[in-house]
C-alpha positions as CSV (number, residue, x, y, z in Angstrom):
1,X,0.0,0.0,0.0
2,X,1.8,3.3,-1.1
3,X,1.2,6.3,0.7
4,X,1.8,8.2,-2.1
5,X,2.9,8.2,-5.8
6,X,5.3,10.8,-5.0
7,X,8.3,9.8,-2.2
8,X,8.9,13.4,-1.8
9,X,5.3,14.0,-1.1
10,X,5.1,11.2,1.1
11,X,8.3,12.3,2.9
12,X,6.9,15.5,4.1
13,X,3.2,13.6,5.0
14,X,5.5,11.4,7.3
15,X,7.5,14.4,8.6
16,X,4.1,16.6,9.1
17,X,2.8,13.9,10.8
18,X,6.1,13.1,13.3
19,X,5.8,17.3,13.9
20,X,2.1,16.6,14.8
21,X,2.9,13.7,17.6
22,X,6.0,15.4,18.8
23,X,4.0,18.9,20.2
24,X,1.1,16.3,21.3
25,X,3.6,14.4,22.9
26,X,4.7,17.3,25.3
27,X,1.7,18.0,26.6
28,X,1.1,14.5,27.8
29,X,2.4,12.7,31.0
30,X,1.3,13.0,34.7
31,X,0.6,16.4,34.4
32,X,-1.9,16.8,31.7
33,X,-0.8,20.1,29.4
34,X,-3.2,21.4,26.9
35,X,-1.6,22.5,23.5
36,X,-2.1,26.4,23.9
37,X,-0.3,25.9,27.3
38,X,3.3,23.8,25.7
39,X,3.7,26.1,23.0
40,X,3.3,29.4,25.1
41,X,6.3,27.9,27.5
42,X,8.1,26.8,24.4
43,X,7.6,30.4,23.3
44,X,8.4,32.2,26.7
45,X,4.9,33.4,26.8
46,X,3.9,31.0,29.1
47,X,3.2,32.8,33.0
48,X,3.1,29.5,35.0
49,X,6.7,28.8,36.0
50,X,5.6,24.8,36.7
51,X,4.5,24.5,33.1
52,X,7.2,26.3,32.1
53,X,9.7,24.0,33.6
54,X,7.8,21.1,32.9
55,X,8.0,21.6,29.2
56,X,11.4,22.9,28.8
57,X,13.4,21.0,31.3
58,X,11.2,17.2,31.3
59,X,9.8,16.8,28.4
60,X,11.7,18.9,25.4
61,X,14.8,17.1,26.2
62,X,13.1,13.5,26.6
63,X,11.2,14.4,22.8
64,X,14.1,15.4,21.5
65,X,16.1,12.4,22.6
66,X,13.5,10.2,22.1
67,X,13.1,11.3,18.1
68,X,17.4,11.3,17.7
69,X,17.4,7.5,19.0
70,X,14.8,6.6,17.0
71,X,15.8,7.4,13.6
72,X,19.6,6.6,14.7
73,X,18.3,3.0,15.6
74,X,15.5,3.1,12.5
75,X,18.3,3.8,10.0
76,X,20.9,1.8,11.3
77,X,18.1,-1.1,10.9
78,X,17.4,-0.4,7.2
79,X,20.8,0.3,6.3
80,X,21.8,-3.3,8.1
81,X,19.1,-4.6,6.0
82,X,20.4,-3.6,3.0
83,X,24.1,-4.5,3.6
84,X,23.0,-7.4,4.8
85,X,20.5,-7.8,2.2
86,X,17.7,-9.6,4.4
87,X,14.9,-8.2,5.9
88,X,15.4,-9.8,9.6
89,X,18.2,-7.7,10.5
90,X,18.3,-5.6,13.4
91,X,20.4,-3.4,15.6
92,X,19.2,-5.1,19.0
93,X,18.6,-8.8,17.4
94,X,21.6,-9.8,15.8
95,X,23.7,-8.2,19.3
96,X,24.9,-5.0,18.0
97,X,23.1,-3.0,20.9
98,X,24.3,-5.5,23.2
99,X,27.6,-5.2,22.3
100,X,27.4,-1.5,22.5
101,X,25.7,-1.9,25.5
102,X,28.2,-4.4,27.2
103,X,31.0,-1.7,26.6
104,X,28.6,1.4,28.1
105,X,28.3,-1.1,31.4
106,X,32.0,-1.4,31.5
107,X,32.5,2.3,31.3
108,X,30.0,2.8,34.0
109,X,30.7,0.3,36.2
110,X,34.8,-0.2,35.6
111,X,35.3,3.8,34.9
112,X,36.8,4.8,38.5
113,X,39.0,2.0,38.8
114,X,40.4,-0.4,35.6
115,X,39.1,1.7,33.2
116,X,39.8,5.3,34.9
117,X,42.7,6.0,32.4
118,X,40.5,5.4,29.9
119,X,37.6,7.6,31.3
120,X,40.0,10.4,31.8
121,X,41.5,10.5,28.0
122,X,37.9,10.5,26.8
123,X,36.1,12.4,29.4
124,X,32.8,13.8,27.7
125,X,33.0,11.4,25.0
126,X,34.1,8.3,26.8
127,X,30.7,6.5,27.2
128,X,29.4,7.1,24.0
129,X,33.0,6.2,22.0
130,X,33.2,3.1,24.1
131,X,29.6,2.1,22.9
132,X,30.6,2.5,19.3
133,X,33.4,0.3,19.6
134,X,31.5,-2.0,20.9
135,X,28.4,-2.0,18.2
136,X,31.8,-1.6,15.7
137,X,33.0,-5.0,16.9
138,X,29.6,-6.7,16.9
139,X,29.0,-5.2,13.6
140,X,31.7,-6.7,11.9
141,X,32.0,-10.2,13.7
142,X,28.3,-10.8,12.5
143,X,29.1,-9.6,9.2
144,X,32.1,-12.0,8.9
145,X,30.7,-15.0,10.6
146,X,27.2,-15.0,8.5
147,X,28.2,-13.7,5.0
148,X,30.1,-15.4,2.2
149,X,30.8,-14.3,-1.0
150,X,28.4,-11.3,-1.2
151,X,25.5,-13.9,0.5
152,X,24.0,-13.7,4.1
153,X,22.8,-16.8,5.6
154,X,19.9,-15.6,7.6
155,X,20.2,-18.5,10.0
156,X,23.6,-18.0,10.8
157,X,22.9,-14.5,11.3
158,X,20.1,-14.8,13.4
159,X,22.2,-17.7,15.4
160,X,25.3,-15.4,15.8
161,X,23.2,-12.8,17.2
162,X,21.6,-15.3,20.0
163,X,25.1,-16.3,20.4
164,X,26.4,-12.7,20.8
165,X,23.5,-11.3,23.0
166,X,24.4,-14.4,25.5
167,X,27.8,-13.5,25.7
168,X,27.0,-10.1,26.3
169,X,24.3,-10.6,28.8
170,X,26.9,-12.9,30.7
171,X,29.3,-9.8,30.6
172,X,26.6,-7.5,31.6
173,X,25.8,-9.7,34.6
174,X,29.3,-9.9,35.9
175,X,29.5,-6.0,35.8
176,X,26.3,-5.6,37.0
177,X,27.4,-8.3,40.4
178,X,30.2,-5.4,41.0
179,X,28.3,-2.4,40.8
180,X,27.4,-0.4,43.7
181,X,24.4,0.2,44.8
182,X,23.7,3.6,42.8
183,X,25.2,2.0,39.9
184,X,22.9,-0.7,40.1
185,X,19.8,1.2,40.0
186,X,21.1,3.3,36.8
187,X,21.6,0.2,35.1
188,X,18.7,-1.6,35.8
189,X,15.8,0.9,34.6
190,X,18.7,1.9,31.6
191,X,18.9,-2.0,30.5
192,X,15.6,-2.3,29.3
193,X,15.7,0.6,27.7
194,X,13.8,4.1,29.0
195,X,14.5,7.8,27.8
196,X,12.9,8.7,31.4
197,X,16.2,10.5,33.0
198,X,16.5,12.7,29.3
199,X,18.9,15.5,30.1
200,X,20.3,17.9,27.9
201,X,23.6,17.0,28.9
202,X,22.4,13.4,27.6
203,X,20.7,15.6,24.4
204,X,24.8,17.2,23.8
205,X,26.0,14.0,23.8
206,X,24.3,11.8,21.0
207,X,23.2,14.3,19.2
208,X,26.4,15.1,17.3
209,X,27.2,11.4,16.1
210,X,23.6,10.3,15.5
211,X,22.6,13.4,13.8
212,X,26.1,12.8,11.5
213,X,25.1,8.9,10.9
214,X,21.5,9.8,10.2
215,X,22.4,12.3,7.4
216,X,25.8,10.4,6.2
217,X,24.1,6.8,5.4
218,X,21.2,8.1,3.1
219,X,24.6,8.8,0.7
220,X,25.3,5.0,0.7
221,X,21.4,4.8,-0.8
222,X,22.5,3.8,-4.2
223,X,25.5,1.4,-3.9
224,X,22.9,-0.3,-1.3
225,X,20.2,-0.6,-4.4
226,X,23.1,-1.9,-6.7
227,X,24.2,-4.5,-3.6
228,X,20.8,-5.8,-3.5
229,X,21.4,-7.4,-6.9
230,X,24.7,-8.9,-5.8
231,X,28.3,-7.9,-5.1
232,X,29.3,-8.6,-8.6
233,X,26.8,-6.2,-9.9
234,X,27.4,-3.6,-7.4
235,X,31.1,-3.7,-8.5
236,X,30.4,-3.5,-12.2
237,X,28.1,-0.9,-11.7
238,X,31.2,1.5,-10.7
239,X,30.6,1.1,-6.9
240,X,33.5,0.8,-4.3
241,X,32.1,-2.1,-2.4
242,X,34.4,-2.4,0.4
243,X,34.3,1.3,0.9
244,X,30.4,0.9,1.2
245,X,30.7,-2.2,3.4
246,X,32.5,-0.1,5.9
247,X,31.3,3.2,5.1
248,X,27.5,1.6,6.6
249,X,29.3,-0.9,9.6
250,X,30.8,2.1,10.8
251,X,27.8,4.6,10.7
252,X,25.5,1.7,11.8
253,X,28.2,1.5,15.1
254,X,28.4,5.1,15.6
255,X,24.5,5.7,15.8
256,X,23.4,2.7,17.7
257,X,26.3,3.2,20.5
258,X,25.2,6.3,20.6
259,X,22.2,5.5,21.4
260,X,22.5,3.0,23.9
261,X,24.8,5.2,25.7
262,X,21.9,7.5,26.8
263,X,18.9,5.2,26.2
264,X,19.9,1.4,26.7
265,X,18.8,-0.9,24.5
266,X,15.5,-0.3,22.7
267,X,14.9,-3.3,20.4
268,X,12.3,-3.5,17.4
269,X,12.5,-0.1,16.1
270,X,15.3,-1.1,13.6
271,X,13.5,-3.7,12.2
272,X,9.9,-2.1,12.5
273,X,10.5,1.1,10.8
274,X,12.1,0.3,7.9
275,X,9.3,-2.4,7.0
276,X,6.4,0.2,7.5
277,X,8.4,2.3,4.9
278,X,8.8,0.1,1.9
279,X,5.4,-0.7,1.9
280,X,4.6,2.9,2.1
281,X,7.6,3.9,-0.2
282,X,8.9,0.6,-2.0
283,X,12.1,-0.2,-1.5
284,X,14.0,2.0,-2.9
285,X,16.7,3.0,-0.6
286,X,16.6,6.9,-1.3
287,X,13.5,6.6,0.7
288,X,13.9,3.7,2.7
289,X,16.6,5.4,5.0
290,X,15.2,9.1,5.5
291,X,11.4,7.4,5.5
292,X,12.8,5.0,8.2
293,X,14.6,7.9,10.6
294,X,11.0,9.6,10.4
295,X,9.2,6.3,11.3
296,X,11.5,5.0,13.7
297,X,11.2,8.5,15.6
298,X,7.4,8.3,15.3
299,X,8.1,5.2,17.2
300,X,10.4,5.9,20.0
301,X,7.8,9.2,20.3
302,X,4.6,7.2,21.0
303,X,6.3,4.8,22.8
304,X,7.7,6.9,25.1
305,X,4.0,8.7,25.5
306,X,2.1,5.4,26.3
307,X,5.2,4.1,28.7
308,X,4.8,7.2,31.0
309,X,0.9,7.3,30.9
310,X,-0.4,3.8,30.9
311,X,0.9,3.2,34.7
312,X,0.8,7.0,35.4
313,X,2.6,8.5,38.0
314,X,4.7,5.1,37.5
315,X,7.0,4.2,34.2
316,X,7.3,1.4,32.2
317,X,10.5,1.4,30.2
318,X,10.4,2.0,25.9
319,X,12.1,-1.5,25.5
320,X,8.8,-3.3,27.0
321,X,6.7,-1.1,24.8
322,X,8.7,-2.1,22.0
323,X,8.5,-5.5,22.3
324,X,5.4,-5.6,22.5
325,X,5.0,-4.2,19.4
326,X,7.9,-5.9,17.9
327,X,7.7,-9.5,19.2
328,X,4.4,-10.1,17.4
329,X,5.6,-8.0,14.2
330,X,9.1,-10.3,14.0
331,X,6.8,-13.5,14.5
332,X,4.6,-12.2,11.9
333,X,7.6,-11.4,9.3
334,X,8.9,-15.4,9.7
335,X,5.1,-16.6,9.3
336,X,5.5,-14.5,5.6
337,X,9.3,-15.8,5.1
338,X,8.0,-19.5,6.0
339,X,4.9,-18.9,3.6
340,X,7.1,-17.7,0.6
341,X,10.0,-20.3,0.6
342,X,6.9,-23.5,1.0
343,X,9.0,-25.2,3.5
């Protein structure tokens, strides 16, 4: 079902529409806001210091975090999708959040004693640099281990991911044994995944390498359409394969450990997004990637709204939302794939 004959048209619907939820979404939470009231304080116009406050210190930064992670994690997911060229890829499934993850823990947890050196070189930048080296290694281990000559084996993939979230949880749980007790309530809300403690300090900090990733991998749109027809072509097309292999591993890293540095892992939203787009858009990746930043911020957004209102005053985190939404979605996509090979 296209949205639209025109991508450029439909582009804009999907950014009107992600415009529309993301002013809704400020006025809603445990203290109800009406419309007139957020955009006065986002103004200055507003009189009531509380609303005021509420707006611009709690929610603006948790929107705003809440739409970067979701197109970082929404693009990554397409653009893994097309490197890998199978529709089952994901940041959080196949391990690259948990890797990322793993190495935020360390940081965290390890950062004023083994790995105070390293805390110290890096200072600002340490947790979210240590994040993408850890998606960075993921990344290319699953790359290696499941594709051969130019072909993906989506079992493999799906096995070294299982295999690589295990390890990672095991690591997790070690660091998690030695934290203290503060420590241990940071990590335990941020493991499942929550934009709830949104700061701008957390906003300064991904904003820079997910905004670059998000705008950087749409460039990659075209050797991804020529890779979907096979290395071979891709290469005789003119296109610098290995360049665009790690061109889109590195990107892919560098959003989604950025993201997991100030959200934890959110899983789903990789693989959700970029779906919803090709059968809005096709699957051409010009529109795949930008469509799928827009989705995947649509669906961090109204995740986010429904986590911090459905228990009101209590949270739920935005991974549980998400797979809720996911679970049944990636169950659904396997049904198709099971229906279209006959087995």
């Amino acid at each position: 079902m296209r949205l639209t004959q025109s991508p450029v048209k439909a582009l804009l619907i999907l950014l009107f529409v992600t415009m529309l939820l993301a002013i809704y979404s400020l006025s809603v939470g445990a203290i109800a806001l009406n419309t007139q009231a957020v955009v006065s304080a986002l103004l200055g116009w507003q009189n009531d210091l509380h609303a005021t406050l509420v707006v611009n210190e709690i929610r603006l930064p948790r929107l705003l975090l809440g739409v970067l992670v979701g197109a970082g994690l929404a693009v990554s997911g397409a653009a893994m999708q097309g490197l890998f060229r199978n529709p089952l890829a994901d940041p959080a499934l196949v391990g690259v959040s948990s890797g990322a993850a793993l190495a935020a823990v360390a940081v965290i947890v390890l950062g004023g004693s083994v790995l105070n050196d390293w805390v110290i070189f890096w200072g600002f930048f340490a947790l979210p640099f240590s994040a993408f080296l850890g998606g960075l290694l993921v990344t290319w281990i699953i790359y290696r281990v499941a594709t051969k000559e130019g072909r993906t084996d989506v079992s493999l993939m799906l096995l070294t991911g299982i295999a690589i979230n295990a390890i990672a949880g095991s690591a997790t749980g070690v660091l998690t044994y030695l934290a203290s007790d503060e420590e241990l309530r940071t990590l335990t809300f941020w493991s499942m995944g929550s934009i709830a403690s949104a700061s701008w300090h957390d906003l300064a900090i991904a904003s820079v390498p997910i905004v670059f990733a998000v705008v950087a991998l749409p460039y990659f749109a075209r050797p991804l359409n020529a890779f979907l027809m096979g290395e071979a072509v891709s290469t005789h097309m003119g296109f610098d394969v290995k360049k665009m292999k790690w061109g889109v591993i590195s990107l892919t890293a560098l959003a989604v450990g950025a993201a997991v540095s100030v959200s934890g892992i959110i899983g789903f939203v990789g693989l959700v997004a970029p779906h919803v787009v090709r059968l809005l858009l096709g699957p051409d990746h010009r529109w795949v990637l930008p469509g799928s930043a827009l989705v995947g911020a649509m669906l961090v957004v109204v995740s986010d709204m429904i986590a911090r209102t459905i228990l009101a005053p209590a949270e739920l985190s935005i991974g549980i939302i998400m797979s809720a939404i996911g679970g049944p979605f990636f169950l659904w996509l396997l049904i198709q794939r099971r229906a279209q090979s006959g087995f």
